[in-house]
C-alpha positions as CSV (number, residue, x, y, z in Angstrom):
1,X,-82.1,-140.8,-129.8
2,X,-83.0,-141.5,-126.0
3,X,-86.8,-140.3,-127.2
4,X,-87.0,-142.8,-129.9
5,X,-85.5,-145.7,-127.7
6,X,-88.2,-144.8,-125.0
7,X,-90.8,-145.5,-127.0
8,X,-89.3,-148.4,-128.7
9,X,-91.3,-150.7,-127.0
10,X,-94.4,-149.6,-128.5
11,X,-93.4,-149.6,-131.5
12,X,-93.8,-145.6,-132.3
13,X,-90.5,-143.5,-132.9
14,X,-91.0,-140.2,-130.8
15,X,-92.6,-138.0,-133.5
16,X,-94.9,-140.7,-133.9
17,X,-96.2,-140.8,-130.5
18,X,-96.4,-137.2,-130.0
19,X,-98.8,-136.8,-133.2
20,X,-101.0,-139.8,-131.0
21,X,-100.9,-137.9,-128.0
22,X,-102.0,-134.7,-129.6
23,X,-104.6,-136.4,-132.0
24,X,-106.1,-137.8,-128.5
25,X,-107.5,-135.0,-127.0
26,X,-108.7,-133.3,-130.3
27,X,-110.3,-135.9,-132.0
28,X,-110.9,-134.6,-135.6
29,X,-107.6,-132.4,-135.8
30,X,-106.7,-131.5,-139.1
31,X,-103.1,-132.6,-140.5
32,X,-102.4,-129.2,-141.5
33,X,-102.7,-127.8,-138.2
34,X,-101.4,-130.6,-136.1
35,X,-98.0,-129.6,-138.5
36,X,-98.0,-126.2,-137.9
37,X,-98.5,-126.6,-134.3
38,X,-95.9,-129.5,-134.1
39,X,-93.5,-127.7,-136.4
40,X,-93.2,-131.0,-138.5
41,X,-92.8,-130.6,-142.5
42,X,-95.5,-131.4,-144.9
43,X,-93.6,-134.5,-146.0
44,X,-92.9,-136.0,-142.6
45,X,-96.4,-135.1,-141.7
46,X,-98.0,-137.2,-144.6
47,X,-95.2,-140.6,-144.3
48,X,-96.6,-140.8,-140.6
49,X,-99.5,-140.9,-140.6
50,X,-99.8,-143.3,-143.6
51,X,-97.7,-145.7,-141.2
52,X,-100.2,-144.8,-138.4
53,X,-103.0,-145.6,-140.8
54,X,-101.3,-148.8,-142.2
55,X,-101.1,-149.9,-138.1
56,X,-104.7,-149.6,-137.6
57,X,-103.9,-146.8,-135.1
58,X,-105.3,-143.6,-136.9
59,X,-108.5,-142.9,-139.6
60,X,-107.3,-139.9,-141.9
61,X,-111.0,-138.7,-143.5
62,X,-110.5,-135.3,-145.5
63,X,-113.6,-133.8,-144.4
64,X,-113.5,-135.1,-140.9
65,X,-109.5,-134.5,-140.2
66,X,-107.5,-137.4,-137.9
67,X,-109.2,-139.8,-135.6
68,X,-107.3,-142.4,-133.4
69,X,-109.0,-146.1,-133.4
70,X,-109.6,-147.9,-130.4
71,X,-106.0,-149.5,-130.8
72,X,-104.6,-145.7,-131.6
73,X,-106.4,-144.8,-128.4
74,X,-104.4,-147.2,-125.8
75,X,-101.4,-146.7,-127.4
76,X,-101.5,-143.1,-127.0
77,X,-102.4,-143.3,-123.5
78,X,-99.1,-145.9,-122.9
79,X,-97.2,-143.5,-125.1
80,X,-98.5,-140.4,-122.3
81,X,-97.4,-143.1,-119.5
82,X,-93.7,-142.7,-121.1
83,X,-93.7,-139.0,-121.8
C-alpha cells in the first residue's frame, strides 16, 4: 500500500512504475522476459502495459519488444526520483 501511494502522484501504481524503470535502461526488452525477471504473471503483465500504451507512455511492437516514449521516459526518471 505505502508503494502505491508513493507513486500516486504520477499516476502509476508501484508495479507500474517498476516495469518503466526497467524498460528504461533496456530499451527493446521483451514482455516475456521483463515478467520472468519481475516475477509478474502473464495476465498482469499484458493489463499494464495496455494501460501504459493507452497513456502514451510505452510502444509495445512484437518484433522490436517495449519502448518507453518521450513522455514514458520522464516519468520513469520521476518514478526512479521516488524509488
Amino acid at each position: 500500500g505505502r508503494y502505491n501511494e508513493a507513486f500516486a502522484t504520477e499516476g502509476v501504481t508501484f508495479a507500474q512504475a517498476a516495469l518503466l524503470m526497467n524498460i528504461f535502461p533496456q530499451p527493446g526488452i521483451r514482455q516475456s522476459v521483463l515478467g520472468k525477471r519481475l516475477q509478474i504473471e502473464k495476465s498482469a503483465m499484458s493489463r499494464d502495459v495496455q494501460l501504459l500504451q493507452r497513456n502514451g507512455w510505452l510502444t509495445d511492437d512484437v518484433r522490436k519488444g517495449l519502448f518507453l516514449t518521450e513522455e514514458g521516459t520522464l516519468l520513469a526518471k520521476r518514478c526512479h526520483k521516488i524509488w
